[in-house]
C-alpha positions as CSV (number, residue, x, y, z in Angstrom):
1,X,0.0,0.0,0.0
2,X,2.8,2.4,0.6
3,X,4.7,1.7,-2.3
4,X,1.6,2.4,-4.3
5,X,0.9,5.6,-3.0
6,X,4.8,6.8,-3.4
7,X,4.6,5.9,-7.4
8,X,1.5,7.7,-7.4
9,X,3.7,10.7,-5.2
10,X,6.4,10.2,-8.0
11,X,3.9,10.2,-11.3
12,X,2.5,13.4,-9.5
13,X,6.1,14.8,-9.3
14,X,7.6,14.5,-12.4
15,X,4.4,14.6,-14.9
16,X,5.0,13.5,-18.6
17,X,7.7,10.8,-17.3
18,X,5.0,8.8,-15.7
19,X,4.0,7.7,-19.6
20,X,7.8,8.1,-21.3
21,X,6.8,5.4,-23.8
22,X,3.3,6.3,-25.0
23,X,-0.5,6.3,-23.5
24,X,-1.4,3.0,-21.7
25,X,-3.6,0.4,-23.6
26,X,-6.5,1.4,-21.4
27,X,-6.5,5.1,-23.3
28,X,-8.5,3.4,-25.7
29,X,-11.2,2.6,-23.9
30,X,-11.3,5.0,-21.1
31,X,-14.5,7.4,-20.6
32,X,-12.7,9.9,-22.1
33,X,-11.7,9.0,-25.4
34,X,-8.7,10.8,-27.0
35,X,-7.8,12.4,-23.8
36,X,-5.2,11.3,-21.4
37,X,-5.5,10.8,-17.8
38,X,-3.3,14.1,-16.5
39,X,-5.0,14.9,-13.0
40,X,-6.8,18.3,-13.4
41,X,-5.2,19.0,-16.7
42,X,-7.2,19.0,-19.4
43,X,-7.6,19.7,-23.1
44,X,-6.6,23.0,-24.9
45,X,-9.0,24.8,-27.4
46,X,-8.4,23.6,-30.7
47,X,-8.4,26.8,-31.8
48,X,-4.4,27.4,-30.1
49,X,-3.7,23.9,-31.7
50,X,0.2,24.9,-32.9
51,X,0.9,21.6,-34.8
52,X,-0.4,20.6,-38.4
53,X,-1.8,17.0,-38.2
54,X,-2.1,15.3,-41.7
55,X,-2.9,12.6,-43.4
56,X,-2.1,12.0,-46.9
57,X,-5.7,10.8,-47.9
58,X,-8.8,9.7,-46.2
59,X,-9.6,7.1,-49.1
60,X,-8.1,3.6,-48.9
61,X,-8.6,0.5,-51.1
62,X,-7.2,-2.9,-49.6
63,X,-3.6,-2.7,-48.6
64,X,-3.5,0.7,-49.0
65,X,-1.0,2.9,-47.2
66,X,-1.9,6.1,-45.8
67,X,1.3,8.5,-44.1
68,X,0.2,10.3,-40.8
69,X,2.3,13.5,-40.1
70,X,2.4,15.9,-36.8
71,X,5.0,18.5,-37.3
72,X,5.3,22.3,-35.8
73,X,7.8,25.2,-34.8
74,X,7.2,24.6,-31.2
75,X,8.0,20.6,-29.8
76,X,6.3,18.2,-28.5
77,X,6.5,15.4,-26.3
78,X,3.7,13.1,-27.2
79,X,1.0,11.8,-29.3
80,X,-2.2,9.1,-29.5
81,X,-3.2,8.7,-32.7
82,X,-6.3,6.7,-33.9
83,X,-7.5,5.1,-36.9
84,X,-11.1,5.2,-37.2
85,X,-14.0,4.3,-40.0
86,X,-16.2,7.5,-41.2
87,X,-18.9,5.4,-41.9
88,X,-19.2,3.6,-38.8
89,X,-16.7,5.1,-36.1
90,X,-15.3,1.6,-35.4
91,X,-11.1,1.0,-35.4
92,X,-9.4,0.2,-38.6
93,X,-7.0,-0.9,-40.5
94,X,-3.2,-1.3,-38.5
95,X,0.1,0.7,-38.6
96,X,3.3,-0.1,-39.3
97,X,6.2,-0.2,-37.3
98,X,8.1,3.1,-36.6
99,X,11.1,4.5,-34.8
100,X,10.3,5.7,-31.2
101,X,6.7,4.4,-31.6
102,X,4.3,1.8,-29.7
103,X,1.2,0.1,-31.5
104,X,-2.0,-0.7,-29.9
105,X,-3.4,-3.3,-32.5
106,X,-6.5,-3.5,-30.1
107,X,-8.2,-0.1,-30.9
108,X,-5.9,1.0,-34.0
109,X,-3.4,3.8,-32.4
110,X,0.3,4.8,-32.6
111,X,1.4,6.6,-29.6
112,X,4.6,8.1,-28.8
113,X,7.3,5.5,-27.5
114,X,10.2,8.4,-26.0
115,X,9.5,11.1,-23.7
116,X,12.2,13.3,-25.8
117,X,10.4,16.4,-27.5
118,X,9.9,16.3,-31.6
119,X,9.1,18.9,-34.0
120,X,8.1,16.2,-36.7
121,X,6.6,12.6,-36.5
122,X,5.5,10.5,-39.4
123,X,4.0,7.0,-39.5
124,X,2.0,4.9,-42.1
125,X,-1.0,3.1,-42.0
126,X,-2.1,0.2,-43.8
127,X,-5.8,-0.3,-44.9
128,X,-7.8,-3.7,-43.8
129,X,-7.1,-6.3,-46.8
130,X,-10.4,-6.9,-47.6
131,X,-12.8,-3.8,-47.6
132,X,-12.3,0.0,-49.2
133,X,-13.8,3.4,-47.8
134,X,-13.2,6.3,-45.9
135,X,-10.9,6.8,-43.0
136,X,-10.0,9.6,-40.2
137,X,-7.4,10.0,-37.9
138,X,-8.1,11.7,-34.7
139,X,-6.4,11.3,-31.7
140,X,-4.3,14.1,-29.2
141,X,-0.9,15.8,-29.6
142,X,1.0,16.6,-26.2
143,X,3.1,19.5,-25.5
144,X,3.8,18.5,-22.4
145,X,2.0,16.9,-19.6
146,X,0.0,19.5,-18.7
147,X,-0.5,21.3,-21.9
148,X,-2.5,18.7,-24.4
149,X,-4.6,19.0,-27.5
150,X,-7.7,16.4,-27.8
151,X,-9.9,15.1,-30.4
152,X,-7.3,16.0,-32.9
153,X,-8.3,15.5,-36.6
154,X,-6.0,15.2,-39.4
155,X,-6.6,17.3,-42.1
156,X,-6.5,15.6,-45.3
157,X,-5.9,16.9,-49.1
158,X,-9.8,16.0,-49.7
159,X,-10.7,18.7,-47.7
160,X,-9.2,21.5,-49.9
161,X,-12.0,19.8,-51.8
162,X,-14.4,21.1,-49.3
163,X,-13.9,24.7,-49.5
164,X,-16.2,27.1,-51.3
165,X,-14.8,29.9,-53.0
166,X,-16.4,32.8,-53.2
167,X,-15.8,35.8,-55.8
């Protein structure tokens, strides 16, 4: 019982290096999805987001590849990225194997696997083998441990697409 409550004394202590290699398993499911576990912290407007998250389409045929990228001026510690279905909102598909990355095959996500700050990560997903459609990638981008971005959505070249001009 002590021990437990001096890691819990320690995690409080030194913040982002209670999760050095990535968000737990359990962020997938927890009742807060896309948002991490920091005591009172919580997310910042997306509005102040100061990282570009993209995704190089939102198409996929089977096998497909699909690159993720986070990159900005300022760094950043961490990330939990998710790949999810736009017509039914269920996990999909699986990513490949990067430096400095964990996988949770369970709900589709790449998290962070170093607590060292980056100004650029990219990783590649790979479609389900046997079905086509649309994908999104949402997920959060950490500054630091207190200072956190939630419900993330990579922007995609399709949604240029989107835009009207007017004139």
């Amino acid at each position: 019982m002590i021990s437990t409550i001096l890691v819990a004394l320690v995690c409080l202590m030194v913040g982002a290096d209670c999760f050095p290699d990535g968000a737990p398993i359990d962020a997938c499911v927890k009742n807060r999805p896309n948002q991490p576990n920091h005591g009172q912290h919580r997310t910042q407007p997306l509005s102040t987001l100061p990282y570009r998250v993209e995704a190089s389409s939102s198409h996929y045929t089977p096998n497909s590849r699909i690159t993720v990228t986070i990159e900005g001026v300022e760094p950043f510690k961490g990330f939990f990225i998710q790949a999810r279905s736009v017509e039914s909102n269920e996990w999909l598909g699986s990513w490949e194997e990067a430096p400095n990355t964990t996988i949770h095959p369970e709900c589709s996500a790449i998290t962070h696997a170093d607590p060292r700050e980056k100004t650029r990560a990219t990783f590649v997903w790979r479609a389900p083998s046997d079905s086509q459609g649309r994908v999104y990638f949402t997920g959060t981008v950490l500054k630091n441990y207190g200072t956190f971005w939630a419900n993330v959505v990579a922007h995609t070249p399709e949604d240029l697409g989107q835009l009207q001009i007017f004139g």
